[in-house]
PDB file of N, CA, C and O in Angstrom, chain B, residues numbered from 101:
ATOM      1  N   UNK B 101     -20.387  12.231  26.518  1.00  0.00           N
ATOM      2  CA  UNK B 101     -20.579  10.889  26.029  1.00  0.00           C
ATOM      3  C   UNK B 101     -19.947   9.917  27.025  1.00  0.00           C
ATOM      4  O   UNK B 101     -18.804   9.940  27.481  1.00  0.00           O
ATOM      5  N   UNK B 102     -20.950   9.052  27.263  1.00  0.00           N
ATOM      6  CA  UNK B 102     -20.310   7.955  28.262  1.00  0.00           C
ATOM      7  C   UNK B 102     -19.875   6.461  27.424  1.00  0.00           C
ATOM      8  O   UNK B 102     -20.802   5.880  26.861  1.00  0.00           O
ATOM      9  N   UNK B 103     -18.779   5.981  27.361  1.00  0.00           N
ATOM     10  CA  UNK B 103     -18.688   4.986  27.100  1.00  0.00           C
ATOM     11  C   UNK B 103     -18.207   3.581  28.106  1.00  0.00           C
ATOM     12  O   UNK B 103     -17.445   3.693  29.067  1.00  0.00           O
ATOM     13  N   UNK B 104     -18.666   2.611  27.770  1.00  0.00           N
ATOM     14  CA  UNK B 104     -18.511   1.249  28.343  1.00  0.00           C
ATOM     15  C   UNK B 104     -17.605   0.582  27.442  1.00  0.00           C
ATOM     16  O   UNK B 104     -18.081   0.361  26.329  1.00  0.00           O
ATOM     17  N   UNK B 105     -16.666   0.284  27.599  1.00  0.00           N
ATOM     18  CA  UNK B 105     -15.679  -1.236  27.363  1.00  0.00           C
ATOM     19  C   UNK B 105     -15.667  -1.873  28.319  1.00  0.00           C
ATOM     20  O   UNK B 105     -16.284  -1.569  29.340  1.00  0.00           O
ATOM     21  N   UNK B 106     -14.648  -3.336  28.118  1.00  0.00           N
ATOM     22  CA  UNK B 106     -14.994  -4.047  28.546  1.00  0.00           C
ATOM     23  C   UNK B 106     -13.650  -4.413  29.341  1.00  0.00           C
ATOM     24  O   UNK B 106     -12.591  -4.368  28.716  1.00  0.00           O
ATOM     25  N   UNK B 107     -13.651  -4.782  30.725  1.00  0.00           N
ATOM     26  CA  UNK B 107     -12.398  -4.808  31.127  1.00  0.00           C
ATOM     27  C   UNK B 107     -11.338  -4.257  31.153  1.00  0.00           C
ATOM     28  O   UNK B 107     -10.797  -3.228  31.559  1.00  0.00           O
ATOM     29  N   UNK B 108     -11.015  -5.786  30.268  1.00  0.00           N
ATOM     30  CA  UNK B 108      -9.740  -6.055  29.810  1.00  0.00           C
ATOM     31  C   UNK B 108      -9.356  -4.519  28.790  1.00  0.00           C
ATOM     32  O   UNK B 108      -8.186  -4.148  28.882  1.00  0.00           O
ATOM     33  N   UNK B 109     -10.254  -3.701  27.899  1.00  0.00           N
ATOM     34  CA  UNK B 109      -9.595  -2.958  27.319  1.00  0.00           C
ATOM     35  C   UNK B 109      -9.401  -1.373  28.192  1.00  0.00           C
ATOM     36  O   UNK B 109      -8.812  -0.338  27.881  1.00  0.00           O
ATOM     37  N   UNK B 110     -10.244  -1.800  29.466  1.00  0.00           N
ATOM     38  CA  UNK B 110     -10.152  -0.314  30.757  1.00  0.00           C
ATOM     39  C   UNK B 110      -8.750  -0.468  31.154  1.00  0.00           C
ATOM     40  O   UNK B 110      -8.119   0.533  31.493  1.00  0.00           O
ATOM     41  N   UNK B 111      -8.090  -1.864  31.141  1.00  0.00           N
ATOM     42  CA  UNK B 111      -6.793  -1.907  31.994  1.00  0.00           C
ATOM     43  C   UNK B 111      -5.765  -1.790  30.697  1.00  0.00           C
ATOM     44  O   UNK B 111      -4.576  -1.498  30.833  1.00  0.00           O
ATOM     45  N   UNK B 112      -6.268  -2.006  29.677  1.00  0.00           N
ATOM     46  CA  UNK B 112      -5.095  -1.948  28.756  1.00  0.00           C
ATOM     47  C   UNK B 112      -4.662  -0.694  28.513  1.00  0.00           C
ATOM     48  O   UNK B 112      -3.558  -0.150  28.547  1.00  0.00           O
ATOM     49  N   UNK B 113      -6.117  -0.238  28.180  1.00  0.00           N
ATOM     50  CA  UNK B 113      -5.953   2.208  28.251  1.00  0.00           C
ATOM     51  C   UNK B 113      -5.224   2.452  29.336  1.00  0.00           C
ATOM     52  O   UNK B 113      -4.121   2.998  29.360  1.00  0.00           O
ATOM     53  N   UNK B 114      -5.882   2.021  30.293  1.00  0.00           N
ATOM     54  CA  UNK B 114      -5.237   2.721  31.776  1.00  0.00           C
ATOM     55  C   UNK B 114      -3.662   2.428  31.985  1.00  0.00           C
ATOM     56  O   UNK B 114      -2.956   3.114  32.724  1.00  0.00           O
ATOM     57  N   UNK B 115      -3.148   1.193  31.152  1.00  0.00           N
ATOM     58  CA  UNK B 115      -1.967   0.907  31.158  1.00  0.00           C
ATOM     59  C   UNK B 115      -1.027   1.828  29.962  1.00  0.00           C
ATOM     60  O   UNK B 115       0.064   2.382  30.102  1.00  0.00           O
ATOM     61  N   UNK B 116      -1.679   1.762  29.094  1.00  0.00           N
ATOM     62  CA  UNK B 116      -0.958   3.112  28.224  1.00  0.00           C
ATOM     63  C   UNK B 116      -0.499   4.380  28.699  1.00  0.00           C
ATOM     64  O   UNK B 116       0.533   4.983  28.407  1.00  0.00           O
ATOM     65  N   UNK B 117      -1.641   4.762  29.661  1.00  0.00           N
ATOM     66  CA  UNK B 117      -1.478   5.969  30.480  1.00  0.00           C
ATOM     67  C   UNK B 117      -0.596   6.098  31.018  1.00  0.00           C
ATOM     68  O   UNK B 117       0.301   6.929  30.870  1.00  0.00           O
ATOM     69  N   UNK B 118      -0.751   5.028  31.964  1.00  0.00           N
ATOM     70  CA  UNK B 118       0.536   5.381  32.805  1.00  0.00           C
ATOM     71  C   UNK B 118       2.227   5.103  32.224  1.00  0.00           C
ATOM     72  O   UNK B 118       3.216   5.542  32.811  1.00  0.00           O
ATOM     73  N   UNK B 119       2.253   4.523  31.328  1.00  0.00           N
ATOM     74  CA  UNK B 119       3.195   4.879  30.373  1.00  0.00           C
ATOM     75  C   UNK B 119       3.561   5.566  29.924  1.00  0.00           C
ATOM     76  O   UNK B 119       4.628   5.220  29.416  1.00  0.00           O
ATOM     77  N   UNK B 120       3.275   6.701  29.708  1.00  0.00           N
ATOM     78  CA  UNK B 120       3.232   8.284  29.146  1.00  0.00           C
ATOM     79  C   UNK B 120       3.056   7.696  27.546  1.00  0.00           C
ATOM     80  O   UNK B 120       3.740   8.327  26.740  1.00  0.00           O
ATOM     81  N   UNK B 121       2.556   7.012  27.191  1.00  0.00           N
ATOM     82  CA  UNK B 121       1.700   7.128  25.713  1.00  0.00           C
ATOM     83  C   UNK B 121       1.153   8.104  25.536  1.00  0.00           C
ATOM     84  O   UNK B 121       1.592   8.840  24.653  1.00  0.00           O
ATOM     85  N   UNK B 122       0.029   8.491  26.262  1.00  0.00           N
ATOM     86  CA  UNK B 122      -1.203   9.619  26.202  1.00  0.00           C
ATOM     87  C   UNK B 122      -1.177  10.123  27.552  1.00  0.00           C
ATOM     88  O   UNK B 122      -0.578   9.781  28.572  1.00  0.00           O
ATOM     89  N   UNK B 123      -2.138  11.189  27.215  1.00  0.00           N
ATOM     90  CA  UNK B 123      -1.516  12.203  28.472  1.00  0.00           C
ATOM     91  C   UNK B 123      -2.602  11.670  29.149  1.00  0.00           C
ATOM     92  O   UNK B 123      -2.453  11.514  30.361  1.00  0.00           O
ATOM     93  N   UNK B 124      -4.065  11.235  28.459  1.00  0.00           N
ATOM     94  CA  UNK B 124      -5.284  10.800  29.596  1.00  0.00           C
ATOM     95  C   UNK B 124      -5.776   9.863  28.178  1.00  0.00           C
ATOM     96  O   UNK B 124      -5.369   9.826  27.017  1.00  0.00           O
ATOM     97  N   UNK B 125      -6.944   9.095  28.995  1.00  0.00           N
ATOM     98  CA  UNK B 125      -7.639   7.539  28.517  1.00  0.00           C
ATOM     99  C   UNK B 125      -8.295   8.843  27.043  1.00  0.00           C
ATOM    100  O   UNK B 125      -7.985   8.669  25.865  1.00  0.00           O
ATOM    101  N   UNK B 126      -9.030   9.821  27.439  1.00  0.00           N
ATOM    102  CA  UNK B 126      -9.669  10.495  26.584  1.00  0.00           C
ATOM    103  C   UNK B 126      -8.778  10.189  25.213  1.00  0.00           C
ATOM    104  O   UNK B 126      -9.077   9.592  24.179  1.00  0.00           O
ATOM    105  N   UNK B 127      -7.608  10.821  25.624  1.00  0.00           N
ATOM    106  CA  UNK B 127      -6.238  11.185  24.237  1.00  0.00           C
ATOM    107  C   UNK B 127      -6.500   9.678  23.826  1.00  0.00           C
ATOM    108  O   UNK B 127      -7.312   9.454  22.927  1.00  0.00           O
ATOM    109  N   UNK B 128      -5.950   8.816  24.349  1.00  0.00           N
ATOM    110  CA  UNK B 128      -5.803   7.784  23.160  1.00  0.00           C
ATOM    111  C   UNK B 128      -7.098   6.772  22.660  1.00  0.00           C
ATOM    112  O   UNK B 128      -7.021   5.807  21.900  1.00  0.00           O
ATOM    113  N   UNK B 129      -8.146   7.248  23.251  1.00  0.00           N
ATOM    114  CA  UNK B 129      -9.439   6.620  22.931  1.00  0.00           C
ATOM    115  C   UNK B 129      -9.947   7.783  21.417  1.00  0.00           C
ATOM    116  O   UNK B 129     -10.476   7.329  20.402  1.00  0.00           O
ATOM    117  N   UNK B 130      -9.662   9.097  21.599  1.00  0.00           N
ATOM    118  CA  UNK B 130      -9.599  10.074  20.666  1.00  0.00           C
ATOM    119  C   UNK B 130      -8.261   9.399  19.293  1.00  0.00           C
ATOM    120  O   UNK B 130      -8.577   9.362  18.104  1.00  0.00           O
ATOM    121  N   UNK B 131      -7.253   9.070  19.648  1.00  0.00           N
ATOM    122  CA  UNK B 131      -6.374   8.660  19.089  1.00  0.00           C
ATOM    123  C   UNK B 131      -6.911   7.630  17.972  1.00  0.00           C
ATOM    124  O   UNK B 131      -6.856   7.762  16.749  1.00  0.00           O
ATOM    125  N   UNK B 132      -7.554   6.354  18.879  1.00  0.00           N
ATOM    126  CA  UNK B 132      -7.807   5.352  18.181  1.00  0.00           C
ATOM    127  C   UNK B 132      -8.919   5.598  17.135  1.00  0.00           C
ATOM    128  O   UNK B 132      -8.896   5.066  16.026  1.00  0.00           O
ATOM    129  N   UNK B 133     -10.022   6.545  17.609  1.00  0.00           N
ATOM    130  CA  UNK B 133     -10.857   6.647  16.904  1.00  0.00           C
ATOM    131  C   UNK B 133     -10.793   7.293  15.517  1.00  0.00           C
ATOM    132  O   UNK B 133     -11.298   6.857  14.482  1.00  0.00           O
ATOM    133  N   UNK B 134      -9.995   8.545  15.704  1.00  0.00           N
ATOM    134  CA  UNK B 134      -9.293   9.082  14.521  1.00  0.00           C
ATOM    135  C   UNK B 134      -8.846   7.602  13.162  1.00  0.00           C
ATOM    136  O   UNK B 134      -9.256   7.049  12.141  1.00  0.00           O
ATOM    137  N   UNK B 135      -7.536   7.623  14.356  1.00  0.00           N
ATOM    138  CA  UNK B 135      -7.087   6.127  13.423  1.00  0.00           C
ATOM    139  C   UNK B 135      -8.333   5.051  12.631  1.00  0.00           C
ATOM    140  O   UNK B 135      -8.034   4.349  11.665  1.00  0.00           O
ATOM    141  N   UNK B 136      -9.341   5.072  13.066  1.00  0.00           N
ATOM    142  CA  UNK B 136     -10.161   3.831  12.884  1.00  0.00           C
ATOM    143  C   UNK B 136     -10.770   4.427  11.432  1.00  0.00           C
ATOM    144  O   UNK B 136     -10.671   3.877  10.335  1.00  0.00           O
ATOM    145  N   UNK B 137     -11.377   5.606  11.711  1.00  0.00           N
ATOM    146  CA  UNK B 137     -12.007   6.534  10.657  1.00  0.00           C
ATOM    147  C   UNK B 137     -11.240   6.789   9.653  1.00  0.00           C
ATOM    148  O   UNK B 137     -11.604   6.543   8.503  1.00  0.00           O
ATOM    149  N   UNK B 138      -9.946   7.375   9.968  1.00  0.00           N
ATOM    150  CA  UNK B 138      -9.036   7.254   8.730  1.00  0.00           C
ATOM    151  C   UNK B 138      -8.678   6.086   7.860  1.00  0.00           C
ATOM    152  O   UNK B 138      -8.140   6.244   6.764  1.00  0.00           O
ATOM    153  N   UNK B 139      -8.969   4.952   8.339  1.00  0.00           N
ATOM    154  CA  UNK B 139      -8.628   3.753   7.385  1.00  0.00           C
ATOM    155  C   UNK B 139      -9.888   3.772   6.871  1.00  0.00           C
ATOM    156  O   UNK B 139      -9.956   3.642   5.649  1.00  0.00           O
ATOM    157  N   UNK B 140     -10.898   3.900   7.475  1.00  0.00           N
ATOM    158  CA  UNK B 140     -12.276   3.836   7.095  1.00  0.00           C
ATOM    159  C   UNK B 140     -12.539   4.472   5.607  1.00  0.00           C
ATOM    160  O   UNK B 140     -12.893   4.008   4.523  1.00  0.00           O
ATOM    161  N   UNK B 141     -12.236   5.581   6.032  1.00  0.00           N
ATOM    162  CA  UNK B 141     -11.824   6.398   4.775  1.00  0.00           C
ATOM    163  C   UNK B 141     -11.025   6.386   3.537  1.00  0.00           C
ATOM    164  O   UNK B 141     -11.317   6.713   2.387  1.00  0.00           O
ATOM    165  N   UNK B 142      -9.990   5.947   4.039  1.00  0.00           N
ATOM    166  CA  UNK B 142      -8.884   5.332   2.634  1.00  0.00           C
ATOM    167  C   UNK B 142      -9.662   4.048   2.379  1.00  0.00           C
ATOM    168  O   UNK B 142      -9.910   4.085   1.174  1.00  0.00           O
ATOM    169  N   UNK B 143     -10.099   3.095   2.815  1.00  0.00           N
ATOM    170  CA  UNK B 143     -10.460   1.942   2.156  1.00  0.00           C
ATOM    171  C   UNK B 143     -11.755   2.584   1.480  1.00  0.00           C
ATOM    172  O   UNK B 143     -12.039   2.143   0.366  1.00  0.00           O
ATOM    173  N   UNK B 144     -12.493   3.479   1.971  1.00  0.00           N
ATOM    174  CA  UNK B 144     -14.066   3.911   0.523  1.00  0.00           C
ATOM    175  C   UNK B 144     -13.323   4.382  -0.492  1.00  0.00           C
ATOM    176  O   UNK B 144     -13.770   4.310  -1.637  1.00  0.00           O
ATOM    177  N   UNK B 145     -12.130   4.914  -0.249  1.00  0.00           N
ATOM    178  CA  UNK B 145     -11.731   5.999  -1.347  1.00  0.00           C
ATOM    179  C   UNK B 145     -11.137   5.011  -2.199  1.00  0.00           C
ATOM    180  O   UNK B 145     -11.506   5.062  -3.372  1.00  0.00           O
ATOM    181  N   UNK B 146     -10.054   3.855  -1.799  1.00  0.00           N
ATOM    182  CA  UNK B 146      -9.887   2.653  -2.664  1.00  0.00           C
ATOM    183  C   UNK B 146     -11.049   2.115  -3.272  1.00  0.00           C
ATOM    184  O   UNK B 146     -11.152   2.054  -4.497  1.00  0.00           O
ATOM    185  N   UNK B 147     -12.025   1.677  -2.412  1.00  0.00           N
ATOM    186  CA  UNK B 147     -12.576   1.382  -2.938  1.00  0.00           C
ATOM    187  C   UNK B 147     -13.453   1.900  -4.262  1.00  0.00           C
ATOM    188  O   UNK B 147     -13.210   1.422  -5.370  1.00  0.00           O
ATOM    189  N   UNK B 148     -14.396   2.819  -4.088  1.00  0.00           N
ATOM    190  CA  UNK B 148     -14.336   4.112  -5.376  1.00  0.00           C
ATOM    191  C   UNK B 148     -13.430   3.974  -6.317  1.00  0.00           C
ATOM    192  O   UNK B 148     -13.921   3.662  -7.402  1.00  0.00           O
ATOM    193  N   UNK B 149     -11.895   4.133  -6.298  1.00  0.00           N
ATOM    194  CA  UNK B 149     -11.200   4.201  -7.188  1.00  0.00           C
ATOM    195  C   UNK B 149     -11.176   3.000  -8.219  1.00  0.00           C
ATOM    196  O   UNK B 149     -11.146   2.969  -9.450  1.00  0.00           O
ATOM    197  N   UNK B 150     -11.206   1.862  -7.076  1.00  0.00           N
ATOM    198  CA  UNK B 150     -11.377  -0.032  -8.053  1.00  0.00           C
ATOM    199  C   UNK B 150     -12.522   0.325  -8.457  1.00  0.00           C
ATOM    200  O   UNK B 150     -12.255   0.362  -9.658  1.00  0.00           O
ATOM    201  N   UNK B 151     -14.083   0.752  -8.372  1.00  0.00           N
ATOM    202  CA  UNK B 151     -15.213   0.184  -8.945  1.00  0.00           C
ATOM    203  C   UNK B 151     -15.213   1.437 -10.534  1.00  0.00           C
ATOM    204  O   UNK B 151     -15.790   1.469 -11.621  1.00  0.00           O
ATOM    205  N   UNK B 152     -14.374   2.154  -9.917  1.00  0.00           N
ATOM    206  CA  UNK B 152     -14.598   3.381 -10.881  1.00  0.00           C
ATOM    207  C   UNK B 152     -13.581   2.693 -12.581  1.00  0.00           C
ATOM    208  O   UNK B 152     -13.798   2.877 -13.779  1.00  0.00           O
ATOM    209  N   UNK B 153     -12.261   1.724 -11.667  1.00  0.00           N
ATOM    210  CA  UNK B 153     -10.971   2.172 -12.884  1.00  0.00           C
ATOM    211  C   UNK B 153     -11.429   0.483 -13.501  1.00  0.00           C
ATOM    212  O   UNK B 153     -10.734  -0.076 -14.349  1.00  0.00           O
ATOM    213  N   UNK B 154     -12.467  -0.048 -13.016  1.00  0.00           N
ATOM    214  CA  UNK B 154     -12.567  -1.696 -13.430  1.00  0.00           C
ATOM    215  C   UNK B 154     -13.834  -1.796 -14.377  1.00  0.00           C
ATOM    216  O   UNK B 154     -14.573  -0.849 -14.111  1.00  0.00           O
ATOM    217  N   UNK B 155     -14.373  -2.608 -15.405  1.00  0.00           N
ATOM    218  CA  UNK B 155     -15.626  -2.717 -15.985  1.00  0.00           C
ATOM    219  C   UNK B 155     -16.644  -2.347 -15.638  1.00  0.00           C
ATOM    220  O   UNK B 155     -16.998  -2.183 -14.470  1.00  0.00           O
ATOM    221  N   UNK B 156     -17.238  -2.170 -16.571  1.00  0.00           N
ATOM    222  CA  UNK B 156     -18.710  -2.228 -16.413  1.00  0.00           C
ATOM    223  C   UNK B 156     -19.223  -3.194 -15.622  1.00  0.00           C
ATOM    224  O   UNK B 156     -19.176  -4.338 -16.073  1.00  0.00           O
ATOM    225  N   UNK B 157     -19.916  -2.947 -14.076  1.00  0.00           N
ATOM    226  CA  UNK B 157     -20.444  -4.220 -14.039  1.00  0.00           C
ATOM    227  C   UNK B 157     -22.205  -4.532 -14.105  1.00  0.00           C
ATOM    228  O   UNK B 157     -23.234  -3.880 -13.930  1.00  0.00           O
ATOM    229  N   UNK B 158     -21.866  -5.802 -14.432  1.00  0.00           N
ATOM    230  CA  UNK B 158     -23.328  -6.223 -14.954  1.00  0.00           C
ATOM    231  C   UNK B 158     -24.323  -5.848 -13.997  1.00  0.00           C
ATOM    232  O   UNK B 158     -24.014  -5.875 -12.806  1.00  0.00           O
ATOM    233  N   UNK B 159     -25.462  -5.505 -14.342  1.00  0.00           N
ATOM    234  CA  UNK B 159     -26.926  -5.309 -14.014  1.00  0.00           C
ATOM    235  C   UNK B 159     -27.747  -6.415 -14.406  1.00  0.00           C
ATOM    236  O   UNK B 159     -27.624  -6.911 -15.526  1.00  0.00           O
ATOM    237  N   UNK B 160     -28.709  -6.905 -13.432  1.00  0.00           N
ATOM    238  CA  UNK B 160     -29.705  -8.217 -13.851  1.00  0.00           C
ATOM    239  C   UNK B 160     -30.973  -7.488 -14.052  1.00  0.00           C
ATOM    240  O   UNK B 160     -31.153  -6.549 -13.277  1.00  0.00           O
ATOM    241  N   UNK B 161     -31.902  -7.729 -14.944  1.00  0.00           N
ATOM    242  CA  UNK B 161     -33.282  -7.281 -15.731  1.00  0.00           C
ATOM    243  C   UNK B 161     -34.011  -6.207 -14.608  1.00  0.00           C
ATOM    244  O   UNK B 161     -34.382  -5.185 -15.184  1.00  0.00           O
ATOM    245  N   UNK B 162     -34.258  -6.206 -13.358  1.00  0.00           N
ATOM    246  CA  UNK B 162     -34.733  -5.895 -12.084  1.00  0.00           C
ATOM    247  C   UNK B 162     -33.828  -4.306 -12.149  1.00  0.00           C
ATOM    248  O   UNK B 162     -34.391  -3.230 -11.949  1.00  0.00           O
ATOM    249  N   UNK B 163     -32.370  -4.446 -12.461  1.00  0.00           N
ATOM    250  CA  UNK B 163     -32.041  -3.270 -12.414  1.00  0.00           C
ATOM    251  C   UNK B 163     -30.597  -3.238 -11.250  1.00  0.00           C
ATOM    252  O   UNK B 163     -29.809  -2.312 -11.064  1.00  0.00           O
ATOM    253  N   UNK B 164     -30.627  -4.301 -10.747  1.00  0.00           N
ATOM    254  CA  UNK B 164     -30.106  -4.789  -9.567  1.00  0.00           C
ATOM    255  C   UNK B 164     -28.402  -5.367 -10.101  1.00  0.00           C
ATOM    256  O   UNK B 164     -28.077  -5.807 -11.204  1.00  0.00           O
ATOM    257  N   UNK B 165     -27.656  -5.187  -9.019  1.00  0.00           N
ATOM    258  CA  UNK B 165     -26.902  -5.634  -8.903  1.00  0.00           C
ATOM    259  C   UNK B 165     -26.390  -7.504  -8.846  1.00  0.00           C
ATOM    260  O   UNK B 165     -26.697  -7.921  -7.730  1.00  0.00           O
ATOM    261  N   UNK B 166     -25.845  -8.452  -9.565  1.00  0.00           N
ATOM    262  CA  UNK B 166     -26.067  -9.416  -9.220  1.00  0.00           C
ATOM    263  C   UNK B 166     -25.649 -10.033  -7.813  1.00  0.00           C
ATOM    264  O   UNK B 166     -24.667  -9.486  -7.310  1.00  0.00           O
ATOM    265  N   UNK B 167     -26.075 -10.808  -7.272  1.00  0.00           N
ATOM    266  CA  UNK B 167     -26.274 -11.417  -5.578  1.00  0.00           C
ATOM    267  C   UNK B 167     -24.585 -11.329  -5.359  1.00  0.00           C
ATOM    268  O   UNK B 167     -23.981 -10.507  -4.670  1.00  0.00           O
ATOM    269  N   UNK B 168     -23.960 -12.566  -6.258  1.00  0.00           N
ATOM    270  CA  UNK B 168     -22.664 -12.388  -6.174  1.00  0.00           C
ATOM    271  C   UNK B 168     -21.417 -11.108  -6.164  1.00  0.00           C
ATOM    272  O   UNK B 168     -20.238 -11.114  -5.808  1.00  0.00           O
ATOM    273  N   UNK B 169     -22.033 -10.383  -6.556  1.00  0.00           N
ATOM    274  CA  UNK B 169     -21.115  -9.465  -6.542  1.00  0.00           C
ATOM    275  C   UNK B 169     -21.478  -8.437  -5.420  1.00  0.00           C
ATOM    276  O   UNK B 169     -20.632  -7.690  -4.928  1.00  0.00           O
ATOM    277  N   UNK B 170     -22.819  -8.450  -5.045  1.00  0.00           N
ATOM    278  CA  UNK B 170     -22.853  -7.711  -3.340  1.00  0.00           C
ATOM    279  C   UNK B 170     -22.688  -8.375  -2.322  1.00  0.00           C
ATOM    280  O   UNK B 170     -22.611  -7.929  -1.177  1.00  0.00           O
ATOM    281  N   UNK B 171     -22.582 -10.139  -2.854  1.00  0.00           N
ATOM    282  CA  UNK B 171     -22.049 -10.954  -1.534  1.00  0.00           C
ATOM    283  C   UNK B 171     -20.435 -10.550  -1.537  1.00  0.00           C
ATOM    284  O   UNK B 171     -19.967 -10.444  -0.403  1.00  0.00           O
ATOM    285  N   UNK B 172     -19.411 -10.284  -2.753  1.00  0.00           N
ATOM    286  CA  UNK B 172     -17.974 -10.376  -2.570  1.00  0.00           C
ATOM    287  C   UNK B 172     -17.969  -8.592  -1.713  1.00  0.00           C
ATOM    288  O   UNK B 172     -17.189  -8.159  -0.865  1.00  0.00           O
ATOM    289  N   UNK B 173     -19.108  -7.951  -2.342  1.00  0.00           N
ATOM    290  CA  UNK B 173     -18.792  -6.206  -1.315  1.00  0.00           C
ATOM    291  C   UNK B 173     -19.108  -6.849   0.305  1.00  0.00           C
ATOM    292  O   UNK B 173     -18.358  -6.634   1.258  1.00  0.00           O
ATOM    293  N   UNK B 174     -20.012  -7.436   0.357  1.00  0.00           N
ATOM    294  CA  UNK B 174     -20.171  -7.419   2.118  1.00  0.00           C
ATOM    295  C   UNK B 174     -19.203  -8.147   2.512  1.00  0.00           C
ATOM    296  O   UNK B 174     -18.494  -7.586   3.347  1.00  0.00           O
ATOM    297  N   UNK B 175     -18.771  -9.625   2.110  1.00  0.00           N
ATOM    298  CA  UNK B 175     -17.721 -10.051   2.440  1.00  0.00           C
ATOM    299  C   UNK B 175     -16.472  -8.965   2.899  1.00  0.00           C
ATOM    300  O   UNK B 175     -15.900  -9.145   3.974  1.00  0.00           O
ATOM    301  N   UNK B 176     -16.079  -7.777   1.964  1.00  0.00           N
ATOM    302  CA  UNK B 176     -14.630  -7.274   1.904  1.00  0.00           C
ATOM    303  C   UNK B 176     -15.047  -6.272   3.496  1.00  0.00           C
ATOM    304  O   UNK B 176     -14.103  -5.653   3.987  1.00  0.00           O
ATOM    305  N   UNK B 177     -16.513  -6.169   4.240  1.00  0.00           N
ATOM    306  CA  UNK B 177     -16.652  -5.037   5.153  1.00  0.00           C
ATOM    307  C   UNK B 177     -16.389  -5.756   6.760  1.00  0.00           C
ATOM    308  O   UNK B 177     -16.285  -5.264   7.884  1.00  0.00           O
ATOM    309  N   UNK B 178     -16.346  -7.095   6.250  1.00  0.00           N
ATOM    310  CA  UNK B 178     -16.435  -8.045   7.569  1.00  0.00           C
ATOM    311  C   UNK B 178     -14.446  -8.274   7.503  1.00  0.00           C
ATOM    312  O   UNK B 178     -13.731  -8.742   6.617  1.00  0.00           O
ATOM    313  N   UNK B 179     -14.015  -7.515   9.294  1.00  0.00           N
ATOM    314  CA  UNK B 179     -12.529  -7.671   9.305  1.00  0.00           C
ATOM    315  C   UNK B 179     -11.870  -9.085   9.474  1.00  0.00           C
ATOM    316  O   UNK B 179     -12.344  -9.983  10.170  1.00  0.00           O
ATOM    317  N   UNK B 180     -10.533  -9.170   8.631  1.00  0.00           N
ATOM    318  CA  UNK B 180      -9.749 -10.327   8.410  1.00  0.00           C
ATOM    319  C   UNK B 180     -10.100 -11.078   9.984  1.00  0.00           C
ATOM    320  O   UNK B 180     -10.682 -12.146   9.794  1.00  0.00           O
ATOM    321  N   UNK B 181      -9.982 -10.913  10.804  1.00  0.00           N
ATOM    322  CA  UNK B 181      -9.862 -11.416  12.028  1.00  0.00           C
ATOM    323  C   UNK B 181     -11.496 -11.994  12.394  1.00  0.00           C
ATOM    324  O   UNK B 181     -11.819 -12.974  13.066  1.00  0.00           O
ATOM    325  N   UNK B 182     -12.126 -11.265  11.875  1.00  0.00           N
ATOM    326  CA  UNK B 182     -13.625 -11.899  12.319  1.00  0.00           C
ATOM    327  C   UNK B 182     -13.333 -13.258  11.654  1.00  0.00           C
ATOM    328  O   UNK B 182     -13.607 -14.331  12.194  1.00  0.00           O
ATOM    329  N   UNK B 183     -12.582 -13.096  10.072  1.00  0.00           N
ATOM    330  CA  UNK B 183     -12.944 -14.474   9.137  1.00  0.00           C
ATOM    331  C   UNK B 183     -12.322 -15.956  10.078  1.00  0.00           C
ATOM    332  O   UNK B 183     -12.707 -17.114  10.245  1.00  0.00           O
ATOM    333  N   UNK B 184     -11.189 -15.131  10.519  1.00  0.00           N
ATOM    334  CA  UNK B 184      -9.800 -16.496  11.288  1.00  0.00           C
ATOM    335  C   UNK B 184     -10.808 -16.715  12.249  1.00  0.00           C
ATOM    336  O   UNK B 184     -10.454 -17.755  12.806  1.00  0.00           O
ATOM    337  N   UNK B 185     -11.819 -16.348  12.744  1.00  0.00           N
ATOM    338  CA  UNK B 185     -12.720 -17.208  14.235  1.00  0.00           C
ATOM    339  C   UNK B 185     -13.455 -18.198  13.264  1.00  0.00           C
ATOM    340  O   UNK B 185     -13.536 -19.206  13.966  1.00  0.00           O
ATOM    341  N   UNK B 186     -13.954 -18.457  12.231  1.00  0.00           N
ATOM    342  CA  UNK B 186     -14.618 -19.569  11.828  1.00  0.00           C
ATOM    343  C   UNK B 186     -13.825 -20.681  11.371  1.00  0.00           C
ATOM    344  O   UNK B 186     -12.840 -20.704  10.633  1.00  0.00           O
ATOM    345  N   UNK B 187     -14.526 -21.701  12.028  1.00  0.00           N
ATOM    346  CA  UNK B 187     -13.739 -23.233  12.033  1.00  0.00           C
ATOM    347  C   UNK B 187     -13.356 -23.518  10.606  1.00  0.00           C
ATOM    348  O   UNK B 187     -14.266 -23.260   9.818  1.00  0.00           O
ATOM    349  N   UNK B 188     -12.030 -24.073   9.958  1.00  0.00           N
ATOM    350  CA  UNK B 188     -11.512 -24.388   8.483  1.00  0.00           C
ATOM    351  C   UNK B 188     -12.703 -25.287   7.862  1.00  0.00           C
ATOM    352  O   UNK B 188     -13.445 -26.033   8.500  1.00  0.00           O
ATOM    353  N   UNK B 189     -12.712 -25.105   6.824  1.00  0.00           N
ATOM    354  CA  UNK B 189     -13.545 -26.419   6.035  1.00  0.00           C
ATOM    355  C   UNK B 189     -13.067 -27.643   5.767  1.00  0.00           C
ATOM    356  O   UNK B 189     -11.900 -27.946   5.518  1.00  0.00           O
ATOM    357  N   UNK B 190     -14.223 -28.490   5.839  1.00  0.00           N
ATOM    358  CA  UNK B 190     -13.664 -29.929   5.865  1.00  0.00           C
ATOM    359  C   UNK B 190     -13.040 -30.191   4.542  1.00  0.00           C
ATOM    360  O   UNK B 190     -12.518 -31.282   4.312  1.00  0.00           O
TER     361      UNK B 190
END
């Protein structure tokens, strides 16, 4: 597998390295990814646990979920940091 980043994150790995963080770019690119998946994972499993231990939630005639409540799920998949780049409201 070939991967591309960008720069700034080739010199930041490569700077770990030579730190003795990781023994090679592989290890802590393996590192991070682990890490990434594992939160990935605890947050479905939270999540599961809230939809499971909270109400019933409503269904609209269609069978469907209402809009609002799959706009607050997509909202929770988009990270805190994406939200802080959009300009405050007036």
């Amino acid at each position: 597998m070939t991967i591309h980043l960008p720069e700034d994150l080739e010199r930041s790995i490569r700077a770990e390295v030579l730190s003795g963080h990781f023994a090679s770019e592989d290890d802590l690119v393996a590192a991070a990814v682990r890490d990434y998946l594992g939160r990935q994972q605890e947050q479905a499993h939270q999540d599961t646990a809230a939809a499971s231990a909270t109400d019933v939630r409503p269904v609209t005639p269609s069978g469907r979920r209402p809009l609002w409540e799959r706009a607050a799920e997509l909202r929770k998949s988009i990270p805190e940091e994406e939200w802080a780049k959009l300009p405050a409201p007036c």
